[in-house]
C-alpha positions, 0 to 999 in steps of 0.5 A: 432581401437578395440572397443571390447579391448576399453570395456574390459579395462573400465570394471575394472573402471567401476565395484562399488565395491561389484559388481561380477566380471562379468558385464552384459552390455546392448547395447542400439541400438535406445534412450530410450527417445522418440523423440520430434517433433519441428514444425517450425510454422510462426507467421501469417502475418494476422492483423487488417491492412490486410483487408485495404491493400488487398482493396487498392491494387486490390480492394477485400472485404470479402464476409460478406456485414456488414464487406465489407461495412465496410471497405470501410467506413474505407479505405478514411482515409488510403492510400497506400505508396509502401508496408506501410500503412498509415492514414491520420491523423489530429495531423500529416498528416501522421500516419503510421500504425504498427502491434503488435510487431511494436507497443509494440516496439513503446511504449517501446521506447517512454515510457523508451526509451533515450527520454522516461519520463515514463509519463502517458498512455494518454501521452504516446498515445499522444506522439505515434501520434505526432511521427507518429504512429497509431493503432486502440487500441492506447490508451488502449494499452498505458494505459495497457502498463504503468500499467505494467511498473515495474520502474513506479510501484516502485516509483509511488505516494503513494495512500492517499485515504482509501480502506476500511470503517472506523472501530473503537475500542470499549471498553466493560466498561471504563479502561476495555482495556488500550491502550498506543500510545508514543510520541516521540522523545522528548530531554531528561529531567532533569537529563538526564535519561530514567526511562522508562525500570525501570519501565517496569522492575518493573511491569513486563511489555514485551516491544514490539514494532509495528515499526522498524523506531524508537522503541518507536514510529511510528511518528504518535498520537491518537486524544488525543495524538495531543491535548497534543502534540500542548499544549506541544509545546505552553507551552514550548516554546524555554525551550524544557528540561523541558517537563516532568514538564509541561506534568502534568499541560497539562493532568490536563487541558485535563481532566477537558475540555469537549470533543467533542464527549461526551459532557462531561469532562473525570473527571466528567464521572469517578468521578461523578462531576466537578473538582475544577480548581486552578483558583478558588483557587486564585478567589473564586467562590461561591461554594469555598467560600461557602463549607462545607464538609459534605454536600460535602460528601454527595453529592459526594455520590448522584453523584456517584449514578446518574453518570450511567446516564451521561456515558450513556448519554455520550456513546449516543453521542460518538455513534453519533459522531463516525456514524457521522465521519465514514459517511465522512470518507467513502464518501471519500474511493477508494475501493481496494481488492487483493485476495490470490496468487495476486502479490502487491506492498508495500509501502517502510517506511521510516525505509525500505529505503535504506539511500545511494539511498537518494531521489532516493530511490523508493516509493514501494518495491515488488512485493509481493505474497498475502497468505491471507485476514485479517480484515479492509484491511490487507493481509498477504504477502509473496515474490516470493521465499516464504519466509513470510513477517513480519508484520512490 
């Protein structure tokens, strides 16, 4: 072996192109690196079992006397079987007594083990006595034990109770916002064409939608949207096609019913005065039959003046009702804050489940990263790698 002829001929390899053709190696005798040091440290063997068993083996107490007298109280209700410790219990006579890590496998087995049912912590604590487990903190150890189980976060029951108060949209004057909430599905009417994107088209209207289960609506209707929704249903019948027909007749009859908030019907508080219904057409009433239009001119104009007056009025009892609701719908809520960096769990729609899992799919994807802190109970998310969620 010649080391010295070894280093000579990987010089040539060695040697980047650009370099001298003389190579100054530096012979390195100790690691540039310091070395780190491992110490082999041993778990303690000192648990909430050990004052017990040293008292029933030779009788020895801590010198405290609060402590001492303590343990004495304790130890009736063990009892000492070669080197385990045991607890009389009244579910089952005999319960043994386990450490930390002896529990945390106990309770994985039980919880999602081959005979586990994920049920819930007081369960799972029930269960751990009737096999015949015991340690002091059982209960609370089994409640935080299920709490961070991930199966059980996944496909845990959707929360139906509100977090936060109830907050509602107020408009500065009448038609000052217009707001559209579509209903839908609907079979297609007569002549089997949607004209709906024409009609975008043509006012120059950007379609944007806020769900991704189905673009044209989130399954859901305002309050008045339901009215008109339940009149469709009762008015159709068996002749579902012929909707579009009806839907007027339906949106005339919600416009001349007084509400329940204002007291008052949509028509009046626009127009001043109530609408003529056909009914009065087939049957006379007093003023059809006793019309006359220039005095109807008139007085169409004297309304238009005093109906400042009905929409205040109006707006005095919408404010009643909606104080009214926000009470009961606030007695009701289950409050819940996250914070930012907090990790959450969302709730898996519909349109974000996988259709091959089938009733199998769970109920809540994540976990989530919080980013920030919006208004009336919304968070920006984002997953663990970083990537920010959507707000779909």
């Amino acid at each position: 072996m010649n080391p010295r002829a070894d280093r000579l001929a990987k010089l040539a390899s060695q040697r980047k192109p650009g370099q001298l053709h003389s190579v100054v190696h530096q012979q390195i005798i100790q690691p540039s690196v310091a070395k780190q040091e491992c110490m082999d440290i041993e778990k303690s063997s000192h648990n909430w079992m050990t004052p017990l068993i040293q008292y029933l083996t030779d009788g020895s107490l801590p010198e405290d006397i609060a402590s001492a007298k303590k343990i004495k109280v304790h130890a009736a209700k063990y009892l000492l079987l070669g080197k385990e410790l045991y607890r009389r219990g009244v579910s089952t006579p005999m319960l043994k007594c386990l450490d930390d890590d002896q529990a945390n496998y106990v309770m994985r087995e039980i919880h999602e083990g081959i005979c586990g049912t994920h049920s819930g912590g007081r369960t799972t604590a029930a269960k751990v006595l009737r096999a015949g487990y015991y340690w002091p903190t059982i209960t609370q150890d089994c409640h935080l034990f299920v709490k961070k189980c991930i199966p059980c976060q996944q496909h845990g029951p959707h929360l139906h109770q509100h977090a936060d108060t109830l907050c509602h949209i107020s408009s500065p004057w009448p038609f000052a916002i217009w707001g559209m909430d579509l209903l839908g599905p609907f079979p297609l009417a007569k002549g089997q064409y949607c004209r709906f994107n024409e009609f975008l088209e043509g006012l120059h209207i950007k379609h944007r939608v806020t769900s991704v289960k189905h673009p044209q609506t989130n399954g859901q209707a305002e309050a008045a949207n339901k009215v008109i929704l339940h009149e469709l249903k009762r008015k159709l019948g068996s002749v579902k096609g012929e909707w579009a027909e009806k839907l007027p007749e339906i949106l005339w009859a919600y416009r001349c019913t007084p509400q329940t908030t204002t007291k008052e019907n949509p028509f009046r508080l626009t127009y001043g005065i109530d609408a003529m219904v056909s009914v009065e057409i087939g049957e006379p009433t007093f003023r059809r039959e006793n019309f006359k239009e220039s005095a109807n001119e008139e007085a169409l104009a004297v309304n238009l003046d005093l109906i400042d007056e009905i929409c205040d009025h109006a707006a005095i009892m919408t404010e009643a009702s909606r104080r009214m609701m926000a009470r009961k719908f606030n007695s009701k809520i289950s409050p819940r804050q996250f914070y930012k960096d907090d990790l959450v769990w969302r709730v898996t729609g519909d349109a974000r489940k996988d259709r091959r899992e089938g009733k199998l799919a769970a109920n809540w994807e994540g976990p989530f990263r919080v980013t920030a802190r919006l208004n009336n109970g919304a968070y920006k998310l984002k997953t663990l790698e970083g990537k920010l969620i959507s707000r779909t």
